[in-house]
N, C-alpha and C positions, 0 to 999 in steps of 0.2 A: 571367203570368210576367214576372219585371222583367227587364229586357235590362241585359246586363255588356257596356260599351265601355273594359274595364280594357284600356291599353296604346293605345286608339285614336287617332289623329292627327285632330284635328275643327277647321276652319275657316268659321269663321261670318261673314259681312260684315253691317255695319248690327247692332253688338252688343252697341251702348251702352244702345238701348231697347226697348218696344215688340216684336213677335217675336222679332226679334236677340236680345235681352237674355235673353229667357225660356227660348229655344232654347241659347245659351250655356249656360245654367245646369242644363238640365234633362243636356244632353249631359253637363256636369263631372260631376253626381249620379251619374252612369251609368257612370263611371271613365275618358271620355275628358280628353286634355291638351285645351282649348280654345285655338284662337288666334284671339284676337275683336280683329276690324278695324272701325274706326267713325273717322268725324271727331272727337267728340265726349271729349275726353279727361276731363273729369268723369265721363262716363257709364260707362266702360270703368273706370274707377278704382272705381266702386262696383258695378259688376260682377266685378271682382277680390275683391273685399272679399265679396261675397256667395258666390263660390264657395269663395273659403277657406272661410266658413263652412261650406259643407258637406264639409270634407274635401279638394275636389278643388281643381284645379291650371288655371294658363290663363297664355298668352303678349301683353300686349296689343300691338296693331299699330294706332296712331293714323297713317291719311293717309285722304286726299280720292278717292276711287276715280275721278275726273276726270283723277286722277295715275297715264297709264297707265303710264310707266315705273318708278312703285311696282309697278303689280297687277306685273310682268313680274320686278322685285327681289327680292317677295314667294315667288315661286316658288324661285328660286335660292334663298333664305335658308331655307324648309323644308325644301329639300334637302339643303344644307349643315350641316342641325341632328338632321333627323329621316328621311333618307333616303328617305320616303315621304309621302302623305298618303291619309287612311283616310274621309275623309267632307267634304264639301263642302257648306254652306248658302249661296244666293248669294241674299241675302232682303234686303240696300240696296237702295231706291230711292227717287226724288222723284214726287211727284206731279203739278207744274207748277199748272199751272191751269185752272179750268172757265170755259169760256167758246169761245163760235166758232170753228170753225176758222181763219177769217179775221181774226181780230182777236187773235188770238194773236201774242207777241212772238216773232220767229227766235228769239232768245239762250236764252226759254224751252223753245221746241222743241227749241231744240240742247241744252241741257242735262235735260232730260226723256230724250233717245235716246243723251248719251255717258253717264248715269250707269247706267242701264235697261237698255240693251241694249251700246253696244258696251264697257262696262265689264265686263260680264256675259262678252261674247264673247272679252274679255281677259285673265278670271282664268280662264275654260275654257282658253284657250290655254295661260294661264301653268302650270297646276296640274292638269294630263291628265297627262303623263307620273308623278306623280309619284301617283294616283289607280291610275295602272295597275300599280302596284310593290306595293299594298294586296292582301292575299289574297282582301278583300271593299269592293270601293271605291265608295261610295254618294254620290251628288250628287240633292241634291233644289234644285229652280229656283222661285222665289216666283213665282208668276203672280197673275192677277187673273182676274174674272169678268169686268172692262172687256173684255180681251183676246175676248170672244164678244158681248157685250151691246152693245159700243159705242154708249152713249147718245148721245144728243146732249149737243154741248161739254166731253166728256171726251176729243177728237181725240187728242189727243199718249200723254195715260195706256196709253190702248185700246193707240193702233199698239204703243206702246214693248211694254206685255205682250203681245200678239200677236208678236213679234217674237222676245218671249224665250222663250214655248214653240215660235217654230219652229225658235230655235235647241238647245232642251233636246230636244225631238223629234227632228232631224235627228243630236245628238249620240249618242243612246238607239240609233238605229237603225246610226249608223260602229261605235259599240262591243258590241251586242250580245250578241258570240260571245266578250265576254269576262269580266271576273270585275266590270265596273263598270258597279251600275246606276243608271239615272236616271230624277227624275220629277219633274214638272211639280206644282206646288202652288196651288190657288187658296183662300182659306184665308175666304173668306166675309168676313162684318162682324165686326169684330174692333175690339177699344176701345185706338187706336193713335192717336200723335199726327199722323198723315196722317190716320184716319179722319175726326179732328176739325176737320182742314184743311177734307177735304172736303163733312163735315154739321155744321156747326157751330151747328145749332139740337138735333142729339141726344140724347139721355139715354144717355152713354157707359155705364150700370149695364143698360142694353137690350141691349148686343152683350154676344159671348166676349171672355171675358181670353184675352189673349195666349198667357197659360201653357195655355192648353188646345189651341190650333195647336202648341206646343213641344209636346206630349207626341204629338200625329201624328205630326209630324217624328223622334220618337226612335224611332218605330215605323219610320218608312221610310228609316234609315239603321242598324238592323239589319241584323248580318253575316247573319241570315238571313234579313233581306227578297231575295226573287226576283224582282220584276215590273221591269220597265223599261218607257222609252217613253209611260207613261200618266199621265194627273191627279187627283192626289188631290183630290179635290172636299170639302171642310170642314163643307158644307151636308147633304151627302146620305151623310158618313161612308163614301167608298167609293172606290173606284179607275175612272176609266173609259178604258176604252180607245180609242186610236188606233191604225191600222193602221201597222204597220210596214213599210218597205219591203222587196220580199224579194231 
């Protein structure tokens, strides 16, 4: 059954490529307005251009999500425009780099945890009230399998995801008892310009395209997806659960 997001308010970060881009797109197909946030202002430009093509509509919002007093303007400016917002993808993030915990640069760490996590915790902040005004307001959180595997010399990737499903956990469980749910995404190997960062001897035609995490995603921000609090696992096609606090 294809899902109708005619009229829906849907905000995507990281929209220029890669999941962002595909998720933007499949969301427009679907009838929601897109507002696709990325650095990258070529990418967002031919993201525009791809969504007209399909009919639908998107707002582009080019900053640096380092720019936390954008994430906090960005909020105010949806509500000023569109009195609500109806779906939340918070799928930007950097990789940093593989290598020792110890021989890691701070500047790298620190910008691996303001772009990952507390950028994350900043557009949650900025865009909850406005989530809560949705008759059905859906946020799904890009996670990683680093976030549980934590290899060695992926230190900073790992913490940062771990960090962002404690905070999409923690959020699932404040809001619950209300009409807005949330879910953690770990979306497997997936053929993305980080992937290639970080397997750069791979056969990118061996992973999933993108567009096939985009069509999970359009699944789990249906008005009538129900589940909260859980992770969608990309691998194993399913939802699994974490215990909610009671």
């Amino acid at each position: 059954m294809s899902i109708d997001l005619t009229d829906r308010i849907a905000l995507v970060t990281g929209a220029s490529r890669g999941i962002g881009y595909f998720t933007a797109l499949e969301l427009a197909k679907a009838g929601a307005h897109v507002i696709a946030c990325a650095r990258t202002v070529g990418g967002l430009e031919e993201l525009d251009d791809a969504i007209r093509a399909e009919g639908g509509s998107a707002t582009l919002v080019p900053f640096d999500l380092a720019d936390m007093e954008a994430i906090d303007r960005l909020g105010g400016s949806i509500f000023e425009r569109w009195g609500k917002l109806d779906i939340l993808v918070a799928n930007a993030g950097v990789l940093g780099t593989i290598s020792p915990i110890g021989h890691v640069e701070a500047k790298v760490f620190e910008k691996v945890m303001t772009i990952n996590v507390t950028a994350t915790w900043r557009l949650i902040r900025s865009v909850e009230p406005l989530l809560m005004k949705s008759d059905a307001g859906r946020a799904v959180v890009v996670s990683s399998s680093a976030a549980h595997k934590c290899k060695p010399f992926w230190g900073p990737y790992s913490a940062s995801k771990a960090a962002v499903e404690a905070l999409a956990r923690t959020w699932a469980g404040e809001t619950r008892r209300t009409a807005l749910r949330i879910t953690s995404l770990d979306p497997g190997a997936t053929r993305t310009a980080m992937r290639a960062q970080a397997m750069p001897g791979e056969d990118p035609e061996t992973v999933q395209h993108p567009s096939v995490v985009a069509e999970a995603i359009l699944t789990l921000v249906s008005p009538d997806f129900s589940e909260t609090g859980k992770l969608y696992d990309m691998r194993q096609r399913r939802l699994l659960d974490y215990r909610l606090p009671e």
